[in-house]
N, C-alpha and C positions, 0 to 999 in steps of 0.2 A: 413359334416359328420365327417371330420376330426376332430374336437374342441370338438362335444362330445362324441368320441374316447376318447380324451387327458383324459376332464372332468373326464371320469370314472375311469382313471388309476392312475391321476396328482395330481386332484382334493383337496383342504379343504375348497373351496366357504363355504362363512356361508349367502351371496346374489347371487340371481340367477335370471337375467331377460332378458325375453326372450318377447318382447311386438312390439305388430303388425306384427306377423311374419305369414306367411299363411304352416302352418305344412301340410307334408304328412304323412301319418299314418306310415310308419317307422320313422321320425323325431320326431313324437310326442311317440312313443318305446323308444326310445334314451332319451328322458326326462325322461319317467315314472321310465327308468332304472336308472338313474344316481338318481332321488330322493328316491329308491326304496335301493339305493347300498349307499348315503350318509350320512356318520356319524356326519355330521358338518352344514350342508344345516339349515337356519335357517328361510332365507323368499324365498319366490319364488313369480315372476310377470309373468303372464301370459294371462295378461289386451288385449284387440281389437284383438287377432289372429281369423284365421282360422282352425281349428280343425277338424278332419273326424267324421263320427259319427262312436259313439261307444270309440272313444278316452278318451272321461271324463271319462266313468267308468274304466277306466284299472286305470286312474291316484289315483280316487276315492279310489280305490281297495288296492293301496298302500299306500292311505295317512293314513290310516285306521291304520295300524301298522307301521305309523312314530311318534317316539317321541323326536323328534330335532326341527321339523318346529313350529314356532310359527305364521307365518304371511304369507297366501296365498291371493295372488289379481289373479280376474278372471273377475273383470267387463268388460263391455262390451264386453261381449262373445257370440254367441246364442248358447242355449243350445237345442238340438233337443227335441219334445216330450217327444221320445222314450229311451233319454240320460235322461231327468228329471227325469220321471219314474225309471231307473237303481240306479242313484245317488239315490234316496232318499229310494230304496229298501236297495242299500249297507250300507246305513246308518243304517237300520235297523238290519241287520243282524250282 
């Protein structure tokens, strides 16, 4: 938790990967924040993790009104039903 503390304070990453990591729903906060709060973030990898549900849509939620990242990797992820459904609502909206 400490690193993305630092991240949010230190930070000008213009790459950010974070792959195969099994997140707990405040580890995957601490993401959404730090790409939520970055002026510079440019790709983010977030390929094979574990994710709680309901996590994609918070990230969803903020990628929405980023305009820095050009390049998000999510393969190999499962995305729950009920996460698919959200993601493709937020897209809508």
């Amino acid at each position: 938790m400490q690193l993305m503390e630092s991240l949010l304070t230190l930070s000008q990453l213009k790459k950010f990967a974070l792959i195969n990591v099994h997140h707990t729903t405040h580890s995957f906060e601490k993401v959404v924040e730090y790409v939520a709060k970055s002026e510079s973030l440019e790709e983010i990898d977030l390929s094979m993790s574990v994710v709680p549900r309901g996590c994609w849509v918070k990230l969803a939620t903020v990628l929405k009104e980023n305009r820095t990242l050009r390049n998000l990797q999510i393969g190999f992820n499962v995305l729950l039903e009920e996460q698919s459904w959200r993601l493709t609502q937020a897209q809508l909206d």
